[in-house]
C-alpha positions in Angstrom: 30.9 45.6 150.3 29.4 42.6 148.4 32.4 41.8 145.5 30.3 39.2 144.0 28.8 41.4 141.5 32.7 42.0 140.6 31.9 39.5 137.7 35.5 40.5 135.9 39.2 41.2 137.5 38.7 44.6 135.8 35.7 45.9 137.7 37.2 44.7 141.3 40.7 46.7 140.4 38.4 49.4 139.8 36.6 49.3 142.9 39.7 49.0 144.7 40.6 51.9 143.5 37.7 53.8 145.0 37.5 51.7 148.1 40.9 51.5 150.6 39.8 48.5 152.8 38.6 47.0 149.4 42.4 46.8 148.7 44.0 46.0 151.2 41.4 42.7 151.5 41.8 42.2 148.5 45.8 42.1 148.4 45.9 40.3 151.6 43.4 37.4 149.8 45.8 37.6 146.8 48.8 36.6 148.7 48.9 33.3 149.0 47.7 32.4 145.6 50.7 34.4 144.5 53.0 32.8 146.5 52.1 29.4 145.4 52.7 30.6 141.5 56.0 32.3 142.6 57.3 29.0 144.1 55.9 26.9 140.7 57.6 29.0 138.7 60.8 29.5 140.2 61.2 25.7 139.7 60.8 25.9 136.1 64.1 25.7 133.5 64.1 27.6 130.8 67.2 26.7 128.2 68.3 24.7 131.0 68.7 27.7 133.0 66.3 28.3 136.7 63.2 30.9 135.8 64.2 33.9 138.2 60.8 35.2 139.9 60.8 39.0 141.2 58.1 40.3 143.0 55.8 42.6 140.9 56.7 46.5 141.7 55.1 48.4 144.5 52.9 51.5 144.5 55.7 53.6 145.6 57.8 52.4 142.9 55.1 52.9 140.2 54.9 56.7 142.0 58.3 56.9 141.5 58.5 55.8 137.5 56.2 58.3 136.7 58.1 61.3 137.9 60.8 59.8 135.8 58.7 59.8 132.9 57.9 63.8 133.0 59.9 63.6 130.1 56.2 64.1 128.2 53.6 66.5 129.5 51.1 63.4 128.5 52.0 61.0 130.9 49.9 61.3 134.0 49.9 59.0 137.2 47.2 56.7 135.6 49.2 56.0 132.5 52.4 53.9 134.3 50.7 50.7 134.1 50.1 51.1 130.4 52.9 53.6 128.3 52.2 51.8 125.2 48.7 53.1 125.7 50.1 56.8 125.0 51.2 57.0 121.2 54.1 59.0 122.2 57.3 59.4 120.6 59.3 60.0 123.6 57.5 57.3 125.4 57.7 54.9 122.2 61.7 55.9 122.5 62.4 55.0 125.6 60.1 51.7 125.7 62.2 50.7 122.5 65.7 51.3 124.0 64.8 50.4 128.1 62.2 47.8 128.0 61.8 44.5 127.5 58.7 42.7 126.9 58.8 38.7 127.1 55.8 36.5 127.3 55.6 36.2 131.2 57.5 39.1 132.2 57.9 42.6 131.4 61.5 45.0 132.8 62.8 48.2 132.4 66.2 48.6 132.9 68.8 51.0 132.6 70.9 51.3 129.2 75.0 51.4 129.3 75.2 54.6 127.3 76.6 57.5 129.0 74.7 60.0 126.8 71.3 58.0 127.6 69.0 61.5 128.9 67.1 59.0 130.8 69.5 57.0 132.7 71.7 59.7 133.5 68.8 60.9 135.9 69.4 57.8 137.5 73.0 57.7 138.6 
């Protein structure tokens, strides 16, 4: 497969989608790149502190949020990568109270409630 008529990141994710080998080639070319930006910036201070650098979350893991986020019939598998796309109450509740969006990074955690519906699941 010829990817230089991939002329945006876009259209090669959605390729990959469609083509296996296209993937894996594609994640194996990615690696290194990404290993040079994860040892940049894990050298970086912020507020005198050392940037902490996690890898990005696996397929498996993605698999795994969305069959946590059943909690609305519209979430399907496609939709992990982008809740905010949803306009969802439920979704829009647990984003407010779990996640945490920062200008490089983006978490979901766990809240210390004991009555939290979602976390409990967890435990």
């Amino acid at each position: 497969m010829q990817t230089k008529s991939f002329t945006s990141l876009s259209k090669l994710r959605n390729a990959a989608t469609k083509n296996a080998c296209l993937k894996k080639e594609y994640k194996e070319a990615m690696s290194v790149p990404i290993e040079i930006l994860k040892e940049r910036f894990s050298r970086l201070k912020w507020k005198g502190e050392s940037v902490v650098v996690h890898d990005a979350a696996q397929e498996d893991m993605m698999v795994d949020l969305y069959f946590f986020l059943l909690i609305d019939d519209e979430v399907k598998p496609e939709h992990v990568s982008n809740l905010r796309m949803l306009k969802s109450e439920k979704i829009d509740a647990f984003l407010a109270k779990h996640a945490q969006s920062r200008h490089y990074s983006y978490q979901i955690k766990k809240c210390t409630e004991a009555d939290c519906a979602y976390c409990s699941i967890c435990n």
